[in-house]
MDTraj code that builds the backbone (N, CA, C; nanometers):
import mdtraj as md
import numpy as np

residues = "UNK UNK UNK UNK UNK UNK UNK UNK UNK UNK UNK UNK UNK UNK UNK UNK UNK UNK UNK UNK UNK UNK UNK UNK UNK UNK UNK UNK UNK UNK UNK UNK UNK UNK UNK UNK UNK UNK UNK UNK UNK UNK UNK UNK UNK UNK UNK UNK UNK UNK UNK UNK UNK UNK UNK UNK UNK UNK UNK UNK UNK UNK UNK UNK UNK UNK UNK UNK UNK UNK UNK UNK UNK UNK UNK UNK UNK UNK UNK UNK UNK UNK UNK UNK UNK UNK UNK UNK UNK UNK UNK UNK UNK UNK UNK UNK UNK UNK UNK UNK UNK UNK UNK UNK UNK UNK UNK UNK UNK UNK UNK UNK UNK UNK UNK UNK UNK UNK UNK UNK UNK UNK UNK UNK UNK UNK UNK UNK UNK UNK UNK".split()
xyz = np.array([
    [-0.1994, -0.0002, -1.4689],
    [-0.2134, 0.1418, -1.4495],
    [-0.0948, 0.1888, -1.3652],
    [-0.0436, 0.2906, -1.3901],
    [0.0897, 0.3399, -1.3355],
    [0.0686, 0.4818, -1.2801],
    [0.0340, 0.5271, -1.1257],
    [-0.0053, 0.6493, -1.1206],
    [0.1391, 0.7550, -1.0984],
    [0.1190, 0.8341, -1.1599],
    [0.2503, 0.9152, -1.1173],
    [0.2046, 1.0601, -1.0495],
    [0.0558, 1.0344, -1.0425],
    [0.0119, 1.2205, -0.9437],
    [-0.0876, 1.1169, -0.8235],
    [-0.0611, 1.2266, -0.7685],
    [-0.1724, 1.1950, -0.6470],
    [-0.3395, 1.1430, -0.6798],
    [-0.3729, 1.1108, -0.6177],
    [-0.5244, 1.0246, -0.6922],
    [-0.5923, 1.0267, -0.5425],
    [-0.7341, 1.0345, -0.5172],
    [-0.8162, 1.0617, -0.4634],
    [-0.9128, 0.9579, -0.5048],
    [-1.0010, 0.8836, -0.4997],
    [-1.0838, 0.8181, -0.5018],
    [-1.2022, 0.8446, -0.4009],
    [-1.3363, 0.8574, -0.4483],
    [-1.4447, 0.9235, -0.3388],
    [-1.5788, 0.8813, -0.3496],
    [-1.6500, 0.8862, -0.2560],
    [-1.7747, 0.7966, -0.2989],
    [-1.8652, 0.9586, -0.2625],
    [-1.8688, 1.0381, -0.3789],
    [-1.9464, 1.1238, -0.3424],
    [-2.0625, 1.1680, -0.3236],
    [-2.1580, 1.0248, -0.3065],
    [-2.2852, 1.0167, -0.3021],
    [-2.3366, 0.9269, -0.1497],
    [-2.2238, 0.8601, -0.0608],
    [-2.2156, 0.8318, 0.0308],
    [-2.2964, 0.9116, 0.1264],
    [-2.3009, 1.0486, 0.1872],
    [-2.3167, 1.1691, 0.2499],
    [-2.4503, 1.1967, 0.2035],
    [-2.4980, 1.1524, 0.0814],
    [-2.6356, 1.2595, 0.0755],
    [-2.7475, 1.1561, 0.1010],
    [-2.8341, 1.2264, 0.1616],
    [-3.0036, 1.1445, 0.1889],
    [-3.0450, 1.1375, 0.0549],
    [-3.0633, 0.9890, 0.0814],
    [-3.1413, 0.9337, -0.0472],
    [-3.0807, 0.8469, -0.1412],
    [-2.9787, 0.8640, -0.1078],
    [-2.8856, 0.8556, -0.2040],
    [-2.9067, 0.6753, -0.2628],
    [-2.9554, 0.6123, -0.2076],
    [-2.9559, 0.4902, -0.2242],
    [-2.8104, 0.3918, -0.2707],
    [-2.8454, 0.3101, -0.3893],
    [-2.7580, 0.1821, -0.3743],
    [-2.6430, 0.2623, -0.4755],
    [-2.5866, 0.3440, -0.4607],
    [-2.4628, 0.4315, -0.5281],
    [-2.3558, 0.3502, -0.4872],
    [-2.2837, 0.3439, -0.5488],
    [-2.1614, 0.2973, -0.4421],
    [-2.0440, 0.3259, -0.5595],
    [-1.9305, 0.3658, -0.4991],
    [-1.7489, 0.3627, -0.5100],
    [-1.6874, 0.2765, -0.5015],
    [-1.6216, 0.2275, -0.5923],
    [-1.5065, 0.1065, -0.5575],
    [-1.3970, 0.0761, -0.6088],
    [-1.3060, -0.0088, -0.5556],
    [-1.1758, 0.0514, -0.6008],
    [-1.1433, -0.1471, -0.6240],
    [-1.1176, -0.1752, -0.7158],
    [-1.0470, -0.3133, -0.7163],
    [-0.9543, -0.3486, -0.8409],
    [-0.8296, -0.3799, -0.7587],
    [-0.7217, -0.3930, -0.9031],
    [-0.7451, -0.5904, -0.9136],
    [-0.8589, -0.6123, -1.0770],
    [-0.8998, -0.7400, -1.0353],
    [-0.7540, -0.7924, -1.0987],
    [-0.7227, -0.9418, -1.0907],
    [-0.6664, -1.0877, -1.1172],
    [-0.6010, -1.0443, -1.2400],
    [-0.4786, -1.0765, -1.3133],
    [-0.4181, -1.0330, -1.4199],
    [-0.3761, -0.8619, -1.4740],
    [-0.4226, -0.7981, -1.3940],
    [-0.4170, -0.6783, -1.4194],
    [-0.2993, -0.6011, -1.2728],
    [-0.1986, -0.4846, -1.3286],
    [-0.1723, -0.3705, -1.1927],
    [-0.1561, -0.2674, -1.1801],
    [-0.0978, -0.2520, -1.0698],
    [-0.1412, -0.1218, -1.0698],
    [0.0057, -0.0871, -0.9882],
    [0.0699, 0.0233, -0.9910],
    [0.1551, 0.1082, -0.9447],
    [0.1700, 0.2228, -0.9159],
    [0.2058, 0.2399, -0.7473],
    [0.1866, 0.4265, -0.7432],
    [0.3327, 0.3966, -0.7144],
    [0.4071, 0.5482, -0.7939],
    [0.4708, 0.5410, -0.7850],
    [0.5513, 0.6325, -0.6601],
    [0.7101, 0.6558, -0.6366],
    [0.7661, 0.7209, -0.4985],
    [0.7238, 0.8174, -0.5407],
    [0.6725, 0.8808, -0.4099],
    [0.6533, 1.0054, -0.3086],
    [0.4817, 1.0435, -0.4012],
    [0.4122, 0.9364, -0.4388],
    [0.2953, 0.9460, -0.4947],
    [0.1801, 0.9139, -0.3914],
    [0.0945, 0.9422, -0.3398],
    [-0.0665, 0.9172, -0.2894],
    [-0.1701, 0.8506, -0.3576],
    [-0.2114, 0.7622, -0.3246],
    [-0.2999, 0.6470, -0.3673],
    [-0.4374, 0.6776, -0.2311],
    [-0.5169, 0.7600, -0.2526],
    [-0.6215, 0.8051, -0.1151],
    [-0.7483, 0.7487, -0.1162],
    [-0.7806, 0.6181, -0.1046],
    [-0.9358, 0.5451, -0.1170],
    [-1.0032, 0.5770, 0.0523],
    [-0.8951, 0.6390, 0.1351],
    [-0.9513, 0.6577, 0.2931],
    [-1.1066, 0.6909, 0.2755],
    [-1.1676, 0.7245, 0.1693],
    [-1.3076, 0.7908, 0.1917],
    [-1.4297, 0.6650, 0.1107],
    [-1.3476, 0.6038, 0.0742],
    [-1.4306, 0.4514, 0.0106],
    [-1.4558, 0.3587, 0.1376],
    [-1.5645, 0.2909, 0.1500],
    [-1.6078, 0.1633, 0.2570],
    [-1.4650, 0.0484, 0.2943],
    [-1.4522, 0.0460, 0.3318],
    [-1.3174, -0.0974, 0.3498],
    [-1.3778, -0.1952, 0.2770],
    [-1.4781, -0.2455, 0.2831],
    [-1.5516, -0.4089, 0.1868],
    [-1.5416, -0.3669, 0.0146],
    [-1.5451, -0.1851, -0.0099],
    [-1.5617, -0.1518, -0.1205],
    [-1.4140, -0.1678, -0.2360],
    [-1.3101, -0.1850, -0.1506],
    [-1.1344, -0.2023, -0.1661],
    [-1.0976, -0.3423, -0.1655],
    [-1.0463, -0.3605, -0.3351],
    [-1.0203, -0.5108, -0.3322],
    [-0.9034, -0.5049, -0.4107],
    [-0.7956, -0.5368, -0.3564],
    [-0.6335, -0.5954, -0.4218],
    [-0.6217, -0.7578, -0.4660],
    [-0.6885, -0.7345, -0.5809],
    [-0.6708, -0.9148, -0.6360],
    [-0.5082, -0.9181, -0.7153],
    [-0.5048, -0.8242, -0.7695],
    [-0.3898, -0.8106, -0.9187],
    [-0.3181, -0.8094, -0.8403],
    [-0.1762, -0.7602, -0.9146],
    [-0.0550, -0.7122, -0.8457],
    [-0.0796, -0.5440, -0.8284],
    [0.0183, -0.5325, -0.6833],
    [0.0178, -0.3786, -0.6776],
    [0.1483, -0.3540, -0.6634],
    [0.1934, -0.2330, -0.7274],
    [0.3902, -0.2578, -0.6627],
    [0.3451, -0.0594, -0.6059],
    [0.3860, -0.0895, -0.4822],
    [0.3262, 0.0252, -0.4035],
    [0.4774, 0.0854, -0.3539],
    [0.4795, 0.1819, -0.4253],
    [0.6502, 0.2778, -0.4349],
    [0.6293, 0.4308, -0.3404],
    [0.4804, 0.4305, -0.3045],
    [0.4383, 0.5599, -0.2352],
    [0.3354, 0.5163, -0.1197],
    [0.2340, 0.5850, -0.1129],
    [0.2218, 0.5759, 0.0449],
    [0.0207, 0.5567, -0.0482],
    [-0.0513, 0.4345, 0.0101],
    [-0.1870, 0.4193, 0.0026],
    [-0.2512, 0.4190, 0.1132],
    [-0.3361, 0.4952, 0.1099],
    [-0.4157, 0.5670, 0.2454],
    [-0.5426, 0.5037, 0.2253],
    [-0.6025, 0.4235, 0.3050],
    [-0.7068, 0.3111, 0.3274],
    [-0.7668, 0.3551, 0.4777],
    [-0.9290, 0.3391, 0.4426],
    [-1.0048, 0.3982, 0.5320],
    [-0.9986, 0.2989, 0.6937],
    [-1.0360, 0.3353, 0.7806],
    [-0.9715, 0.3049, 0.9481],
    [-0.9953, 0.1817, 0.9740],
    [-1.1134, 0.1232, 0.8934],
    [-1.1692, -0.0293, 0.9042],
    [-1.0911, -0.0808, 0.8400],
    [-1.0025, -0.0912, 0.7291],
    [-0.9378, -0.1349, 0.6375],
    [-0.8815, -0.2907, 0.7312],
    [-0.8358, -0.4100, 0.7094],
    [-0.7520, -0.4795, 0.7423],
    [-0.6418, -0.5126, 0.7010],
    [-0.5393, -0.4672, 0.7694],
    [-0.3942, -0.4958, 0.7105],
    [-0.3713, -0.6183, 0.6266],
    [-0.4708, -0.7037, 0.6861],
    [-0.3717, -0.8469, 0.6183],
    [-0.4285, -0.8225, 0.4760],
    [-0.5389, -0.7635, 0.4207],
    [-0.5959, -0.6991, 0.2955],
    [-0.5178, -0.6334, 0.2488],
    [-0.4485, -0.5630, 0.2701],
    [-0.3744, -0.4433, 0.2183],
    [-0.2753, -0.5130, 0.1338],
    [-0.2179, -0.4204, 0.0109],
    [-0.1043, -0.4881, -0.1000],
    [0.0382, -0.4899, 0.0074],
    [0.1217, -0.5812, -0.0141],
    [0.2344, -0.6016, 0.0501],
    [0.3444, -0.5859, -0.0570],
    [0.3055, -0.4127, -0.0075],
    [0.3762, -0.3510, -0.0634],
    [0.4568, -0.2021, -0.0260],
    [0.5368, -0.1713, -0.0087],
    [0.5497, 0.0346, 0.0307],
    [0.5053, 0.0581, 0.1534],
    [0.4560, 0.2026, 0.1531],
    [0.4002, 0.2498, 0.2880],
    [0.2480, 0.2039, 0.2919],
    [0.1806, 0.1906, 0.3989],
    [0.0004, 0.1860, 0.4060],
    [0.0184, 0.2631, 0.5319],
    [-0.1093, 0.3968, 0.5251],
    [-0.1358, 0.4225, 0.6372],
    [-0.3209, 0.3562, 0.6268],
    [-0.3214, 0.3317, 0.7214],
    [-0.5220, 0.2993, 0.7438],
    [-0.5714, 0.3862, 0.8999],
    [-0.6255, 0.4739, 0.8643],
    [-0.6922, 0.5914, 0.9002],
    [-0.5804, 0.6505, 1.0174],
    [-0.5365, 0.6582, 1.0771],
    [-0.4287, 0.7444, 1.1721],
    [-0.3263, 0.5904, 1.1903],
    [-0.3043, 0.5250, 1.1705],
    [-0.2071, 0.3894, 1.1587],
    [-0.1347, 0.3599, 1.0443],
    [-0.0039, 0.3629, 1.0985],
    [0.0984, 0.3578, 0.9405],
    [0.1786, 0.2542, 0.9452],
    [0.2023, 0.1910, 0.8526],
    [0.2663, 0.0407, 0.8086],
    [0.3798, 0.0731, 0.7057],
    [0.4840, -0.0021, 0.6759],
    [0.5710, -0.0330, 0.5674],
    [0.5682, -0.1744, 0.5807],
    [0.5455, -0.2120, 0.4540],
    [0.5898, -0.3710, 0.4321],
    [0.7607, -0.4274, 0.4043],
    [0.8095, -0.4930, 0.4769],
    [0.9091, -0.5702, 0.5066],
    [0.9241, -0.6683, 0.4135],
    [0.9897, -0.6564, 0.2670],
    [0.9963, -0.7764, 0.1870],
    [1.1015, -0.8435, 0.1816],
    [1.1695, -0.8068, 0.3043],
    [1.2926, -0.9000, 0.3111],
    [1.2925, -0.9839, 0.4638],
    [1.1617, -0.9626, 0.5403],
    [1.1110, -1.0718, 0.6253],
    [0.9758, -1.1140, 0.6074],
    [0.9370, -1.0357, 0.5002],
    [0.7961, -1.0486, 0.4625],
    [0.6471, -1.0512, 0.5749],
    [0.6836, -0.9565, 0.6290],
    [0.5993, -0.9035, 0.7347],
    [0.5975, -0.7373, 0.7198],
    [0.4902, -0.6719, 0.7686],
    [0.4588, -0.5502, 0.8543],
    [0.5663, -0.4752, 0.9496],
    [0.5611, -0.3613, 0.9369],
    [0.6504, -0.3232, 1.0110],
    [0.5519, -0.1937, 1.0956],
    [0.4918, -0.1850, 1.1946],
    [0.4323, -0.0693, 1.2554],
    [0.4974, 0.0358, 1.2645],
    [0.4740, 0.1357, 1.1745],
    [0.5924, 0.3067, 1.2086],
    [0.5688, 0.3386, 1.3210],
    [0.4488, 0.2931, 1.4179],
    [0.4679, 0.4200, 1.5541],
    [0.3883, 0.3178, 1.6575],
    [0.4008, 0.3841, 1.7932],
    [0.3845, 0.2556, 1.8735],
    [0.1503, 0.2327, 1.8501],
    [0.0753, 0.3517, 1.8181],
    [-0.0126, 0.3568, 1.8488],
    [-0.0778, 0.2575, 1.6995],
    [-0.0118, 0.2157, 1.6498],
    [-0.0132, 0.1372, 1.5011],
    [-0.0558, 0.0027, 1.5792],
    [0.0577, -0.0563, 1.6926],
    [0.0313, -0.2028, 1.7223],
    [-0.0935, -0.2524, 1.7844],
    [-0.1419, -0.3928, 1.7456],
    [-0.2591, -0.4120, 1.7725],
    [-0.2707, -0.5595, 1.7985],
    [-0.3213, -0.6128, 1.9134],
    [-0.3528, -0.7221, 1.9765],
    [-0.2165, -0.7894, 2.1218],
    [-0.2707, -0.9071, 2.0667],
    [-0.1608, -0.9506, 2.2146],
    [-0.1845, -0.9148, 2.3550],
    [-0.1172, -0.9190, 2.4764],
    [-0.2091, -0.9406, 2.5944],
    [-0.0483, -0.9739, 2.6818],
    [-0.0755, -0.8076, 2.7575],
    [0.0895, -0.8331, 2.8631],
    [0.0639, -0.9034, 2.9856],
    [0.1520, -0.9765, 3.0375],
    [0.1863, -0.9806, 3.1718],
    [0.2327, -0.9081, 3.2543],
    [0.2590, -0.9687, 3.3656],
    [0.3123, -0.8889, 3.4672],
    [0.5028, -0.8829, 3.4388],
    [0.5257, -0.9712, 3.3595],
    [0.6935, -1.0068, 3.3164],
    [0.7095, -0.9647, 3.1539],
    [0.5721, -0.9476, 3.0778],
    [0.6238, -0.9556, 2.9439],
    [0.5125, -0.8618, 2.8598],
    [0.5172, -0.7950, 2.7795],
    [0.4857, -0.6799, 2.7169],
    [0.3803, -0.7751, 2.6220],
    [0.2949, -0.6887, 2.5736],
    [0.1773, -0.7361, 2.4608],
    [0.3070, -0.7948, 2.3593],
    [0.2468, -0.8689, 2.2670],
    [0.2862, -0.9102, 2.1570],
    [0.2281, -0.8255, 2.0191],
    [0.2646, -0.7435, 1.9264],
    [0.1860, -0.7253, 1.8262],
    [0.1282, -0.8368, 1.7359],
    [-0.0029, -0.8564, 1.6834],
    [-0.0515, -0.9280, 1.5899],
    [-0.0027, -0.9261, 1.4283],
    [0.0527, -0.8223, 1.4519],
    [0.0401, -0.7870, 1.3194],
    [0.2347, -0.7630, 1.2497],
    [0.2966, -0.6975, 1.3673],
    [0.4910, -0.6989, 1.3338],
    [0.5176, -0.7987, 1.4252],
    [0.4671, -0.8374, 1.5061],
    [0.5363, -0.9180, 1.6107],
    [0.6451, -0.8598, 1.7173],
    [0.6261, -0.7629, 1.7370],
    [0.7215, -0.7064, 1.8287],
    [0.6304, -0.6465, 1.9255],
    [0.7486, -0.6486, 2.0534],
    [0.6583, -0.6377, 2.2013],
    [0.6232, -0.4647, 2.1968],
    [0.5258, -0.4553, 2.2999],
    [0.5001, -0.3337, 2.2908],
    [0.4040, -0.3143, 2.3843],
    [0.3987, -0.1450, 2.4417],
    [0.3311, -0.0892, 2.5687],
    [0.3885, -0.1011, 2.6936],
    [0.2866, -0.1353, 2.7872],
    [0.3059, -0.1583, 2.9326],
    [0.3291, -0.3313, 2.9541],
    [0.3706, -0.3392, 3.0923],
    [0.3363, -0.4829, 3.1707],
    [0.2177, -0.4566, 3.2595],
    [0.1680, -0.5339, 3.2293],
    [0.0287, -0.5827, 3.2988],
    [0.0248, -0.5512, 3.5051],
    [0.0422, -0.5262, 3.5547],
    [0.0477, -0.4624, 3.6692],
    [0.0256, -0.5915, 3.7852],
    [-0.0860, -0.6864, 3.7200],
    [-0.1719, -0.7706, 3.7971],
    [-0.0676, -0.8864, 3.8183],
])
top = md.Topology()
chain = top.add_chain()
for i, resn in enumerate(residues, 1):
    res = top.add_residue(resn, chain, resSeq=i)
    for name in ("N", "CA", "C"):
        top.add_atom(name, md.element.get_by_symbol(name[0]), res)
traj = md.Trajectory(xyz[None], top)
């Protein structure tokens, strides 16, 4: 599948009482892909994170917007990912993550001499630890 417009994906039965075992889901399975293409939107932000599954190939040329639970290491390594106010580009020429902004980085643990480590780009970041 090759998207060339913006795409929305929605679980519009999520929100209502009653609604029971409804569910939305988004999975590009094993042998099959999928491509958004530049300056295109790929928007599942309103689907469950467990409900989002990248088995296939994805060649991600635009920006896929994945809901806040999402886990990066899940995500196609590919283009831009933002996951709910956190934005990523994938690095395929070190083959890592690249965090666009400092409020993106996540984990690691500063000292009093040395800055958190990110989990996820590996680059230092924030404060030194005071203590």
């Amino acid at each position: 599948m090759i998207l060339n417009e913006d795409l929305t994906i929605s679980n519009p039965y999520a929100e209502m009482e009653g609604a029971g075992a409804i569910f939305a889901t988004f999975i590009v399975p094993t042998g099959t892909s999928l491509t958004v293409n530049q300056g295109i939107n790929l928007n599942l932000s309103r689907l469950a994170a467990e409900d989002i599954n990248f088995i296939g190939t994805v060649s991600n040329n635009g920006t896929i917007l994945l809901p806040a639970s999402f886990a990066i290491q899940n995500a196609p390594k590919s283009g831009n990912v933002k996951i709910g106010e956190k934005s990523y580009t994938w690095n395929s020429g070190n083959t890592n993550w690249i965090c666009n902004d400092l409020s993106s980085h996540f984990g690691g643990e500063a000292t009093c001499t040395d800055q958190a480590v990110c989990e996820i780009c590996g680059e230092s970041y924030g404060e030194l630890d005071p203590n």
